[in-house]
C-alpha positions in Angstrom: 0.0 0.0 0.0 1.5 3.3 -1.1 1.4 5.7 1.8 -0.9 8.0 0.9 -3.4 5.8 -1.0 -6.7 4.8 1.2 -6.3 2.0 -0.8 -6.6 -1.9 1.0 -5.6 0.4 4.6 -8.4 -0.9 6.9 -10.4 1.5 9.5 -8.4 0.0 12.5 -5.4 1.2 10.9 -6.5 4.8 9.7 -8.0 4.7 13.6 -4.3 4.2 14.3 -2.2 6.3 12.3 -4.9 9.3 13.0 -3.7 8.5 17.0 -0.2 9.1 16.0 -0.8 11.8 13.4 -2.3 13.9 16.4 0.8 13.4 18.7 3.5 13.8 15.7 1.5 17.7 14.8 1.7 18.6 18.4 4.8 17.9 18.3 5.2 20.4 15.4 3.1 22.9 15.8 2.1 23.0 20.0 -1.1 21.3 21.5 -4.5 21.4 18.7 -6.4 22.8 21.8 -4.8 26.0 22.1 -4.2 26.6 18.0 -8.0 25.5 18.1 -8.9 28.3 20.3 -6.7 30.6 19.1 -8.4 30.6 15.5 -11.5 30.3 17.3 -10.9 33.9 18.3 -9.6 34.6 15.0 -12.6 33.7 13.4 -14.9 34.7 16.0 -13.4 38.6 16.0 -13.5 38.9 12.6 -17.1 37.1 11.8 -18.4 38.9 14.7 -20.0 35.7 16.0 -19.2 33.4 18.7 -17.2 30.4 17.5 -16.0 27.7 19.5 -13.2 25.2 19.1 -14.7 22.3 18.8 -16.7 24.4 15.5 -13.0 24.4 14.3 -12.2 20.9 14.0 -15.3 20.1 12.5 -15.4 23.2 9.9 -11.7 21.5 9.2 -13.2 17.9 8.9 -15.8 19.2 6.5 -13.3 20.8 4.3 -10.9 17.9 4.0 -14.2 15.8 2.8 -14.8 18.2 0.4 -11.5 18.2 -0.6 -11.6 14.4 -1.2 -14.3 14.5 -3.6 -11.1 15.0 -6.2 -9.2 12.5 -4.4 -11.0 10.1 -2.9 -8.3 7.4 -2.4 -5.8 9.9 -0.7 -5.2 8.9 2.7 -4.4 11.9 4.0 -8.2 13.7 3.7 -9.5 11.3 5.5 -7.0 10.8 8.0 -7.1 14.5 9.1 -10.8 14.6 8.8 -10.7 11.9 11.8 -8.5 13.4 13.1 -10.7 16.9 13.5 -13.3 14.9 14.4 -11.6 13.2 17.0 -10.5 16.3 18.5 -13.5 18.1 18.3 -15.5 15.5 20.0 -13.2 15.8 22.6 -13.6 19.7 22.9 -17.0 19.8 23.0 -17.0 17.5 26.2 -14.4 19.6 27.8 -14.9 22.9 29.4 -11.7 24.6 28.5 -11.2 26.8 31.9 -10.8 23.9 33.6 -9.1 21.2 31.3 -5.8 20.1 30.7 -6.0 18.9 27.4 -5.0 15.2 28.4 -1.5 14.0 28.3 0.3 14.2 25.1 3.7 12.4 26.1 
């Protein structure tokens, strides 16, 4: 399997490589929570609307399954897009005053 085909990759191992792929970015670019709320208050200033993190990671989910309506058998849409999802499912069950974000050691 090349690596950025979704071709014969099963969903335990895209479950899998997502786990990693979260770690690996953090590692990168600093924790998704904070970037998350960061361009949540981006966004939110200049829509003049309330946006949350966990709106984020979904608004990117959506757009990497739009992207892979060109590509559907590039791994790396839908990866990401679990990833978001992923992460904002854990946002939205997380009141961020009083979270630490998990462990990502």
């Amino acid at each position: 399997m090349a690596k950025d085909s979704a071709k014969g990759i099963r969903s335990g191992d895209i479950l899998e490589l997502a786990h990693d792929t979260i770690f690996r970015r953090g590692a990168l670019y600093g924790h998704y929570a904070d970037n998350l709320a960061r361009i949540a208050r981006t966004w939110s200033a200049y829509l003049d609307k309330d946006i949350t993190p966990d709106q984020v990671a979904r608004l990117f989910a959506l757009a990497k399954i739009c992207r892979s309506t060109e590509t559907p058998d590039h791994l790396d849409n839908d990866l990401d897009a679990v990833c978001y999802l992923a992460i904002a499912g854990e946002l939205a069950g997380t009141p961020s005053e009083t979270s630490d974000y998990g462990d990502l050691s």
